[in-house]
C-alpha positions in Angstrom: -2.5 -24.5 -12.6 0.4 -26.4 -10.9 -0.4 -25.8 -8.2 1.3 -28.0 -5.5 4.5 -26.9 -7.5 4.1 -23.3 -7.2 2.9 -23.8 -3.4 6.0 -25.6 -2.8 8.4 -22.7 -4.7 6.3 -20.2 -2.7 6.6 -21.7 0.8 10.7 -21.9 0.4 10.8 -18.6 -0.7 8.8 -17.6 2.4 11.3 -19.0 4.2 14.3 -18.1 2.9 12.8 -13.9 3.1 12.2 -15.0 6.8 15.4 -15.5 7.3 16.4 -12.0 6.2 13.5 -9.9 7.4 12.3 -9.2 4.0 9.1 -8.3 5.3 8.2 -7.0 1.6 9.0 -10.5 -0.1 7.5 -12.8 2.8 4.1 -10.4 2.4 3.6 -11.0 -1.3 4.5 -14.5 -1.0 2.0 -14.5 1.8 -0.5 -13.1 -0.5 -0.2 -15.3 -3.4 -0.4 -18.7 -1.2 -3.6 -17.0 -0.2 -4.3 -16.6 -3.7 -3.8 -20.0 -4.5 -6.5 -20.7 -2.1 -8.9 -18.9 -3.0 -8.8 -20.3 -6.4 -9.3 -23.8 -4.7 -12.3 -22.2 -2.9 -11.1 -22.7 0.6 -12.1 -19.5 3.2 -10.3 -21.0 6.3 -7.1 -21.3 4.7 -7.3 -18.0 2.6 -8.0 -16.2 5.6 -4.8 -18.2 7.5 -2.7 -17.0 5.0 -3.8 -13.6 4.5 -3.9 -12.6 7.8 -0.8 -14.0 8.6 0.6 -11.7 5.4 -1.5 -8.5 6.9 0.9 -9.4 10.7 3.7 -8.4 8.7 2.3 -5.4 7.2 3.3 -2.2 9.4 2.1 1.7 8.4 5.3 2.3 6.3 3.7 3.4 2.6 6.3 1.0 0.7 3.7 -1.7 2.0 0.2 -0.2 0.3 0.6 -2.0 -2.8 1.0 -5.6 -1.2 -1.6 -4.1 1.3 -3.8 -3.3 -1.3 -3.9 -6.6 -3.0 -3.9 -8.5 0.3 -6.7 -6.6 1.4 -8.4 -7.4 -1.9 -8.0 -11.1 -1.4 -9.3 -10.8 2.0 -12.1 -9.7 0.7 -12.6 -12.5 -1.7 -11.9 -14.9 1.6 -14.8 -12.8 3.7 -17.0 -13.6 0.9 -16.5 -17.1 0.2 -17.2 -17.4 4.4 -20.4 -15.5 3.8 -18.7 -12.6 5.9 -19.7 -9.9 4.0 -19.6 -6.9 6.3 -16.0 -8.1 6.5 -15.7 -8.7 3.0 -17.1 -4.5 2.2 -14.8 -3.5 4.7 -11.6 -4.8 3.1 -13.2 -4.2 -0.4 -13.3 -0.3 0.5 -9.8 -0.3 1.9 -8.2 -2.2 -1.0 -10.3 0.0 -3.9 -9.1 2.8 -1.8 -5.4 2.1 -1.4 -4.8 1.1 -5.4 -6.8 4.6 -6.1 -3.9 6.1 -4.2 -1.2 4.4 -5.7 -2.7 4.9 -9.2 -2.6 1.2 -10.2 -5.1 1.5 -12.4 -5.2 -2.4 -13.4 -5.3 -3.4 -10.1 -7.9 -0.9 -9.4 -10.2 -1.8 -12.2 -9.8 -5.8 -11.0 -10.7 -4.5 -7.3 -13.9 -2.8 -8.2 -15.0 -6.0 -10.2 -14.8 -7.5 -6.8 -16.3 -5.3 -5.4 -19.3 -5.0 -7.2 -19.9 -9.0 -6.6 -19.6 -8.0 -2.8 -22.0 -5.3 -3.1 -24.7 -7.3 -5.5 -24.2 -10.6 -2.7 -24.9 -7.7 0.0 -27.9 -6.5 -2.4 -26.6 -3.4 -2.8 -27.9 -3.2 -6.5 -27.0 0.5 -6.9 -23.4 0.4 -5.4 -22.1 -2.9 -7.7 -23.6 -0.9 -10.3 -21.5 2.0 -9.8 -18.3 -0.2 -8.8 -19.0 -1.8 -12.0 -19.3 1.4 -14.3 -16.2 2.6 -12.3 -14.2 -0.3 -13.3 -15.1 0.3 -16.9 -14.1 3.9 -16.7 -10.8 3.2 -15.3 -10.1 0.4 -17.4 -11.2 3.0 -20.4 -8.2 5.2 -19.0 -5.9 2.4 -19.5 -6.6 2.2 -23.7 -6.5 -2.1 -22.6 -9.1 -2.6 -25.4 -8.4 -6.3 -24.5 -10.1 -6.0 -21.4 -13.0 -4.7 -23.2 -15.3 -7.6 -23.5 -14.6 -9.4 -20.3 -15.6 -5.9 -18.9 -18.8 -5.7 -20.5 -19.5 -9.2 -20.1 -19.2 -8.4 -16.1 -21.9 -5.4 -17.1 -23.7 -7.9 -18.9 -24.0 -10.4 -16.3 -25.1 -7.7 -13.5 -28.1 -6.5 -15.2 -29.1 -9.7 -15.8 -28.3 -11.0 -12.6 -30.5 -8.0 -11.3 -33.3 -8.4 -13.8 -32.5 -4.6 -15.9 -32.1 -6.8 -19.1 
């Protein structure tokens, strides 16, 4: 929650990777000032920094898993502009990419996500499905602690969407 702190640690390492190349380290960094901001609610800037993070990205594969979570984040940014064909269309590409690389936490925190997309975009029977998804992976994953925040989410959609 320090947050000027960890912005201040972030940008220097940002820099110092620039001065290498280290496209990999100035990426994630990227993503997690991006991060930062979407915690503090604030879509311009989230989408500054995440797109600047996604200019770095080229097709190599040792980039999917920073693409995936960047992609992710733009999502949230698309959503908090009201974007939201933007916000499904890096949704997809991020749910899709941590499929691929098996990251199964990631994945199930990505489908969460999405469902919220989906529900804003009243798509009822596709958040439903993103959200029975995430259960099922997170299932696979025997993270019992995850459990009731997961159900919570199911919870909160069906009574969000009146199935009580």
């Amino acid at each position: 929650m320090k947050y000027a702190e960890a912005l201040d640690v972030l940008y220097r390492v940002v820099n110092e990777a620039e001065k290498y190349n280290d496209t990999i380290v100035i990426t994630t960094n990227l993503n997690t000032i991006g991060s930062i901001a979407l915690l503090r609610e604030s879509p311009q800037v989230v989408l500054g920094w995440l797109n600047k993070a996604k200019g770095f990205l080229t097709s190599d594969t040792r980039f999917d898993m920073v693409r995936a979570a960047i992609y992710v984040n733009l999502s949230e940014g698309y959503l908090l502009s009201n974007r939201l064909d933007s916000a499904v269309y890096y949704i997809e590409r991020g749910v899709q990419l941590f499929r691929e690389q098996q990251n199964l936490m990631s994945l199930a925190l990505a489908l969460q996500r999405q469902s919220k997309i989906l529900l804003k975009k009243d798509d009822v029977a596709g958040a439903e499905s993103a959200l029975k998804d995430m259960i099922e992976v997170r299932a696979s994953t025997h993270d019992g602690d995850m459990w009731i925040d997961d159900n919570i989410s199911l919870i909160n959609f069906y009574i969000t969407t009146h199935q009580v």
